[in-house]
C-alpha positions in Angstrom: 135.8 115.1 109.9 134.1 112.1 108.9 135.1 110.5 105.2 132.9 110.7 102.4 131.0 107.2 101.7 131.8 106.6 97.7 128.9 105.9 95.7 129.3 102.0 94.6 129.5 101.6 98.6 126.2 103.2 99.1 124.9 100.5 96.6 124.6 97.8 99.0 122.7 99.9 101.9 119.3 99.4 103.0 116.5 101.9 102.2 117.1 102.7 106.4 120.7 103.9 105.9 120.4 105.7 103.1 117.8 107.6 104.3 119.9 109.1 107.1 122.5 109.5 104.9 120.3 111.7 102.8 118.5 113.7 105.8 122.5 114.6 106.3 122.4 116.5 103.2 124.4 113.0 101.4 123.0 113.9 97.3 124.7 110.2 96.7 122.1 108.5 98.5 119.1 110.2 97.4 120.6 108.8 93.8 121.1 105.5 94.8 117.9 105.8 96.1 116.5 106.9 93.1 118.1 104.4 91.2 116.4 101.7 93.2 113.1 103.1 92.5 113.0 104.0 89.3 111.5 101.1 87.7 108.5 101.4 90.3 108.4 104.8 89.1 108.7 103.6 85.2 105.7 100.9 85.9 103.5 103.3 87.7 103.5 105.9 85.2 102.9 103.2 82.2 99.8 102.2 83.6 98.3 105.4 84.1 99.2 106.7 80.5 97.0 108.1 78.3 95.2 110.8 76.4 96.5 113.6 78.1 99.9 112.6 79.6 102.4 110.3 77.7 104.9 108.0 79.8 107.5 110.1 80.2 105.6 113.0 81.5 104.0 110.7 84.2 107.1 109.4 84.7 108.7 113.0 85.5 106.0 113.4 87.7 106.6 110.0 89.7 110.2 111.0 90.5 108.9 114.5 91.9 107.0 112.3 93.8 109.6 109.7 94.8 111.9 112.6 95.5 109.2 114.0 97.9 109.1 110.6 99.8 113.0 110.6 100.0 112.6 114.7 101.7 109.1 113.6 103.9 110.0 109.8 104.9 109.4 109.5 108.7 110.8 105.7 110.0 108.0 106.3 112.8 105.2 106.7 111.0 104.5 102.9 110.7 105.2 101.7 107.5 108.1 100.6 105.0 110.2 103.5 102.8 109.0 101.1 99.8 105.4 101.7 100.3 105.7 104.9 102.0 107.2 105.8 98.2 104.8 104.0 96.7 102.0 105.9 97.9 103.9 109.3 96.8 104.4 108.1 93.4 101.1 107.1 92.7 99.4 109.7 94.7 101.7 112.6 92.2 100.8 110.9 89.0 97.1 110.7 89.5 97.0 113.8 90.4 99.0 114.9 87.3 96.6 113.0 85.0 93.8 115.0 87.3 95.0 118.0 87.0 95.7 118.0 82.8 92.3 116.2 82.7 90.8 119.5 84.8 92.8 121.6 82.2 91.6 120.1 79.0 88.2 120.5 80.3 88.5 124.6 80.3 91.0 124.7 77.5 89.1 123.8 73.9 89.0 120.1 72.6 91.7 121.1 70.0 93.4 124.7 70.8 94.9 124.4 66.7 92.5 127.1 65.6 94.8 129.4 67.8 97.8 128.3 66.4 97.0 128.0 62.4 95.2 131.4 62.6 91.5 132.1 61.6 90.0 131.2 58.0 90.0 134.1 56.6 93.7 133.3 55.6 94.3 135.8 53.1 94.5 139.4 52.2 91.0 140.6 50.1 93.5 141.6 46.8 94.2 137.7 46.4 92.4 135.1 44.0 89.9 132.7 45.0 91.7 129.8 44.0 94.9 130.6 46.1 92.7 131.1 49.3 90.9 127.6 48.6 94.6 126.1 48.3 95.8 127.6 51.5 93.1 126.5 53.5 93.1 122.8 52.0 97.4 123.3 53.0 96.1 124.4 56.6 93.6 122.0 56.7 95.6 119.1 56.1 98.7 120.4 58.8 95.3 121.0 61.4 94.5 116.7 60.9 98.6 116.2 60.9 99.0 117.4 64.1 95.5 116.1 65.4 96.7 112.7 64.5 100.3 113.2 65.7 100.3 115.0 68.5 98.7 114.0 72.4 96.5 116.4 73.7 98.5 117.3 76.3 101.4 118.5 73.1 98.8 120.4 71.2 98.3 122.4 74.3 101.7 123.1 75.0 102.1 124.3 71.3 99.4 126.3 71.2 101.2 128.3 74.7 104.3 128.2 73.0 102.9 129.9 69.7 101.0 132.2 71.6 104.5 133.1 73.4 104.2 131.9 76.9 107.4 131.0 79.0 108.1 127.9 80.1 107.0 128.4 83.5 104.0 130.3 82.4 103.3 127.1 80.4 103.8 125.3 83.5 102.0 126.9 85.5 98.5 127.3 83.0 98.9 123.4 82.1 99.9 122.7 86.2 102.8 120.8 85.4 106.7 121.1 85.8 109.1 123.4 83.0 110.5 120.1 82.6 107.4 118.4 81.2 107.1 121.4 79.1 110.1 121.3 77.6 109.9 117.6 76.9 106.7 118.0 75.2 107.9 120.4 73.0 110.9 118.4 72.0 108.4 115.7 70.7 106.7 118.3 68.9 108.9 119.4 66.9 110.6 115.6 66.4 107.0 114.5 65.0 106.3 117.1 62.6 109.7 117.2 61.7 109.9 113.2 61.0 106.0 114.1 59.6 107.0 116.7 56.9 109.8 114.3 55.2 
């Protein structure tokens, strides 16, 4: 039985070896590997940010992508593992930003009306000056969270209020649970650092 290769060993081994290592079922080297190509992954996914996807969700999406070159890589099929990964990353993050771009188009501009309900706010019985106060309150949490919050958040909140899973999320705004969940987190850290 052949020894296990510690990590820090793995460290020094070229893309080549590491790859067989991996298409051995080694998780070690897919890490190392991963490690080595994060910050292509981090520089990739900064240049594509934007209204729709922040940096980390692109970035989330280039190590889906990275991690597809590490499973797909073919020595054979004429070109280096760096640009072989290159062309993974890139190819999965531009079609992230196509496919929320896609999904914003068929969703509405703002889907906030869903989540603060409709105007008429309150029940017939109540005074005139207490609606008029709850819509100004309403009003005012709508531009909040315009100005707060990406696109790409005020869709996932308006899911998550509505009730959706996470993979039903996922799979209306075509992206991974994972992106989900990290969208939520900053929603609820920027209206939370927003209503000090």
């Amino acid at each position: 039985m052949q020894q296990p290769i510690p990590f820090d060993a793995m460290l020094p081994l070229d893309d080549g070896s590491l790859l067989e290592l991996c298409a051995k079922g080694n998780e070690d080297a897919a890490n190392v590997l991963v490690v080595r190509y994060l910050s292509l992954v981090h520089r990739k996914a900064s240049v594509r940010r934007g209204r729709s996807l922040e940096t980390d969700d692109l970035s989330q999406e280039g190590l889906i992508g990275l991690m597809d070159a590490i499973r797909t890589y073919r020595p054979d099929g004429g070109s280096s593992f760096a640009t072989y990964a290159s062309v993974c990353i890139d190819n999965r993050i531009r079609k992230a930003v196509a496919r929320t771009n896609t999904a914003a188009q068929h969703t509405s501009d703002i889907a906030l009306e869903d989540v603060l309900g409709s105007t008429a706010l309150a029940d017939e019985g109540e005074n005139p000056e207490s609606i008029l106060i709850e819509r100004e309150r309403l009003q005012s949490l709508k531009r909040k969270m315009e100005s707060l919050l990406s696109p790409f958040e005020r869709e996932v909140l308006s899911c998550y209020v509505k009730g959706f899973s996470y993979e039903q999320m996922a799979n209306m705004l075509h992206t991974t649970s994972k992106a989900v969940d990290n969208a939520l987190q900053r929603v609820r850290r920027k209206l939370k650092i927003a209503d000090r």
